[in-house]
N, C-alpha and C positions, 0 to 999 in steps of 0.2 A: 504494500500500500504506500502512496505516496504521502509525503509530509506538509507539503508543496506543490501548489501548481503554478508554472508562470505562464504567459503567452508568448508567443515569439518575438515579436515586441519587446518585451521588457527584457528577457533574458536577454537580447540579442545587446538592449541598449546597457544592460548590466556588463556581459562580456565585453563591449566597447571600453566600457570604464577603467574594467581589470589594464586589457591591453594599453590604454592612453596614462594609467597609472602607471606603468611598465617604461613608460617611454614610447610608445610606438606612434607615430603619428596618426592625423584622423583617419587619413588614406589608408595606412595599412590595418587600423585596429577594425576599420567598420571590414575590411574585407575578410581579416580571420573569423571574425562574429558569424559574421553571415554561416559561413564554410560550417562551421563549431555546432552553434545552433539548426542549421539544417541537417548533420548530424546527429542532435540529441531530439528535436523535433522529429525524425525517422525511427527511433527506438534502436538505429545505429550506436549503442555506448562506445564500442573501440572508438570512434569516432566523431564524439560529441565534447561534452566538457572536459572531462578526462581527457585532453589533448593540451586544454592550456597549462597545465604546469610543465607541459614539456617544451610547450614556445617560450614559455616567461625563462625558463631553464639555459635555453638555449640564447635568448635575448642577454641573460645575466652574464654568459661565457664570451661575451661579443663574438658570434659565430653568425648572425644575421645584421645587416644595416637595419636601424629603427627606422628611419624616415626616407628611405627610397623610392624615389620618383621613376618609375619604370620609362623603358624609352623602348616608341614603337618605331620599326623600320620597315617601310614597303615599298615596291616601286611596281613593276608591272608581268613580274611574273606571280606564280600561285603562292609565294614563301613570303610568309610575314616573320619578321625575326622582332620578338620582343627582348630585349634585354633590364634582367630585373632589377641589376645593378645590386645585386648582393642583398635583394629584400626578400621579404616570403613570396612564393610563386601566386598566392592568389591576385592581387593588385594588379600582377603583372598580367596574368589573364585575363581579368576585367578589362584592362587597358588595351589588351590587341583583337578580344572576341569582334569586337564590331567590325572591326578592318578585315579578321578571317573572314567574316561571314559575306562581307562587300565583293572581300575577292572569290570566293568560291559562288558568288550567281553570280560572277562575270566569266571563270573559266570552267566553274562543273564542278574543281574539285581544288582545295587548297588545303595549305599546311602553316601550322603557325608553330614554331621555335622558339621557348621560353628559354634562356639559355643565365645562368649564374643566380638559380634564385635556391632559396631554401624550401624545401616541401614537406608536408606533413599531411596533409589532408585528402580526405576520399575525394575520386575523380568524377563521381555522378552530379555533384553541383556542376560542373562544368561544362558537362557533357545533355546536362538539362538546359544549360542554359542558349546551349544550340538546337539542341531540338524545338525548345520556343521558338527559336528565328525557321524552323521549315526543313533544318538542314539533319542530314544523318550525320553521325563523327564518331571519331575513338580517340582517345587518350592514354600514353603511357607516360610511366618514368620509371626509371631505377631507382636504387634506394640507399642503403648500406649494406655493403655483403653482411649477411646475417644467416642465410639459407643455402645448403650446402648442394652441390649438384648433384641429380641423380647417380645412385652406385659411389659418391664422393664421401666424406666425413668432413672436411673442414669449410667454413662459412666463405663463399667464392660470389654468390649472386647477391643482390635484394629480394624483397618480397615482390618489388618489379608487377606494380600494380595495370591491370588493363582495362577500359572499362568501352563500354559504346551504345551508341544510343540509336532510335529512329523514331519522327515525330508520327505520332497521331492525332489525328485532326479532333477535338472535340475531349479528349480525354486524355491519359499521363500515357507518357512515350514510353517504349519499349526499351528499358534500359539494363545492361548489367556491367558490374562494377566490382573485381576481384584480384584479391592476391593472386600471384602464379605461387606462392607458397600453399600448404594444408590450411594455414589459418594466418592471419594479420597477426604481426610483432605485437599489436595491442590487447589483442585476446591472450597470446600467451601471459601480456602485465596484467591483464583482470583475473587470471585464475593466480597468479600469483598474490595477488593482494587479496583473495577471496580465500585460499589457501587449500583451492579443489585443486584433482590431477587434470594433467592433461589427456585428452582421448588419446590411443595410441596411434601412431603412425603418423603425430606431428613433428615429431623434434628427434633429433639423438645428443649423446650428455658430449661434453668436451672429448670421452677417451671413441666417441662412434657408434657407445651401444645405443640400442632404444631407449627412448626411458617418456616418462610422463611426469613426473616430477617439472615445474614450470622455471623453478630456480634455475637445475641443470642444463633445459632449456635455452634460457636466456647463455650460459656459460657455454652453450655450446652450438648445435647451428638447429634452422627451423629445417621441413622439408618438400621441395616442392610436388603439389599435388600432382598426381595421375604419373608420378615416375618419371620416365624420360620424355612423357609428354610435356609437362610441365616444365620441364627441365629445359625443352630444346625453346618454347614458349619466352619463356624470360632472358633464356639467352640472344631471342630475336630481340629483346628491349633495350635489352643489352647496345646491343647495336645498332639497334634505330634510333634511343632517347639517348643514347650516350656517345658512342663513336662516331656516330655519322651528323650529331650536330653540332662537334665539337665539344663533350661534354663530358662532366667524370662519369666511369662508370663506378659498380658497387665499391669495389676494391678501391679505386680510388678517394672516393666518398668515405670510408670509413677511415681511410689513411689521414686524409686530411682534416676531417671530424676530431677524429683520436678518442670518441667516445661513442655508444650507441644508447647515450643517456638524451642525447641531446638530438633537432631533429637533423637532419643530411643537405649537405647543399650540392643541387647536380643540376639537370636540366629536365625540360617536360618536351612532348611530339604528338601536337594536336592535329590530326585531318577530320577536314569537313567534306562531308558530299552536298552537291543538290539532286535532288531522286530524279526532279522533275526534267532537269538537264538531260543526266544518263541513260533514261527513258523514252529521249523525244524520237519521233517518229515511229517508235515503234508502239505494237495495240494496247493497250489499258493502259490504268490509270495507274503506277506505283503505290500511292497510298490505298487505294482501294481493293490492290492485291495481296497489300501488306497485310490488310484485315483481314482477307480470305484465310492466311496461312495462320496467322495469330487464331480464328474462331477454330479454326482445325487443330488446333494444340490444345485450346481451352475448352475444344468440344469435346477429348478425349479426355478430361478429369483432369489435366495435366495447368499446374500452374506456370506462369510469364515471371519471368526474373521481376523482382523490386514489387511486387504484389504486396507483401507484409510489410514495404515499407512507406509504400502511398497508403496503402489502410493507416498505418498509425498517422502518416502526417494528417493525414483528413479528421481524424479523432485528437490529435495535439493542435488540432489551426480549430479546430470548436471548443476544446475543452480545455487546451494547456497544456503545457507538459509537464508531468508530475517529477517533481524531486525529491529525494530523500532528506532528511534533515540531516544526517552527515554530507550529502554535496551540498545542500543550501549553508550548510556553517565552513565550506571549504572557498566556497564560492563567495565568502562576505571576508575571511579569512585574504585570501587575494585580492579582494579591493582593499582592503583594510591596508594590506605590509608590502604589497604589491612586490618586488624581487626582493624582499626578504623575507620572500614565506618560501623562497625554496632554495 
């Protein structure tokens, strides 16, 4: 049972506070809010509040810029290069979506390059926020090697998250949004502070065995889902969000890090489609056969990714989202001492 309930609104203007108490400018604190709070408004926790002591953390190590002004660069091919100037990537993608989206219904299909910013946050805000404009997209980044390669024992990849969208007209788009790990680095800190095991086949301990123990875990490496599927999966992110935009990848990222306390600074690889481009001349209508395939999934008992997560916002934008009174006294605790509460 909840202790608390706030509306997104208030939370979001509260989380502003924490982040502008922090030091963060207006520009970056309303951007993390947003990201945080669409997170906890989802019933996403890896992903919700439980993420600002790790920015405030990370802010306090000076490992991100507070007040960076991203800089948009485009000219007249599909490649839009945002550079975030060493600030968190959300700002930065605010600041180039409109110009992705300009450029992909003039050529059908574009790419935007967030390049030097720090990340933390799940990729379905971002990937929602294109689908609103009409367009399909996918988004990746790397992370810090944390997650060991398939058949490997030591920490070599990220959780190297992918996520991708497609609009529907009249109702929430067709989205999914995952670790190429078993489970997000955050899930294994909620079992750890919750002080349950882990399911088995997430993790091996530092010596390679198995283990479910979340401490060990964390000391050792996560694992990525479906095996070598998974495996060769992130190693393409690898490559696409890190090497071929100029970017670090995992190993690099946690080199330069020096901790996996704090969040990772690398780069993001956003493409947009327009359906209606890829489609032209040829018969129907894209969106109206998207829904043919979607009733065909959902006629067979079978659920659409992000289902339980537009249920809960629908019920958190009427109702609130409930908090515990240990996150509402953690969450008054950070406005209160702001980077000296961690």
């Amino acid at each position: 049972m909840a202790d608390t309930t706030l509306f997104h609104d208030d939370l979001t203007a509260m989380v502003i506070r924490i982040f502008q108490g922090a030091g963060l400018s207006p520009l970056n604190a309303a951007a993390l809010a947003r990201v945080i709070v669409a997170g906890e408004g989802d019933a996403c926790k890896s992903h919700g509040i439980y993420r600002i002591e790790g920015c405030l953390r990370t802010i306090k190590a000076g490992k991100v810029v507070p007040d960076a002004v991203p800089q948009v660069h485009h000219d007249d091919s599909a490649v839009v290069r945002v550079n975030a100037g060493g600030g968190f990537s959300n700002a930065a993608f605010e600041a180039g979506a409109p110009v992705l989206a300009e450029r992909c219904r003039t050529t059908g299909i574009a790419a935007m390059v967030i390049n030097d910013c720090t990340h933390f946050a799940a990729l379905w805000p971002e990937i929602e926020a294109l689908t609103e404009m009409g367009l399909a997209a996918m988004a990746m980044c790397p992370s810090y090697a944390s997650v060991a390669p398939s058949g490997g024992t030591d920490p070599l990849m990220g959780t190297n998250p992918f996520a991708f969208g497609w609009p529907r007209e009249g109702g929430d788009p067709y989205v999914f949004d995952f670790a190429t790990s078993v489970a997000a680095r955050g899930e294994i800190e909620l079992h750890r502070r919750a002080g349950t095991p882990l399911p088995e086949g997430w993790a091996i301990a530092p010596d390679g065995s198995p283990t479910t123990d979340p401490e060990a875990a964390l000391a050792g490496a996560m694992l990525p889902f479906g095996g070598h599927k998974g495996s060769a999966i992130s190693t393409m992110i690898e490559l696409l969000a890190g090497v071929m935009i100029g970017d670090l990848t995992s190993p690099e990222a946690r080199d330069a890090l020096g901790s996996l306390t704090l969040a990772p600074a690398h780069g993001e690889l956003i493409i947009a489609f327009d359906p209606k481009t890829f489609a032209a001349g040829r018969p129907g209508d894209p969106f109206a056969r998207a829904e043919t395939l979607f009733d065909a999934i959902t006629g067979q008992g079978a659920r659409l990714p992000s289902q339980r997560r537009f249920k809960a916002r629908a019920e958190t934008r009427a109702k609130g989202i409930p908090l515990t009174d240990a996150e509402m006294r953690s969450l008054e605790r950070l406005l209160a001492e702001g980077l000296n509460a961690v």
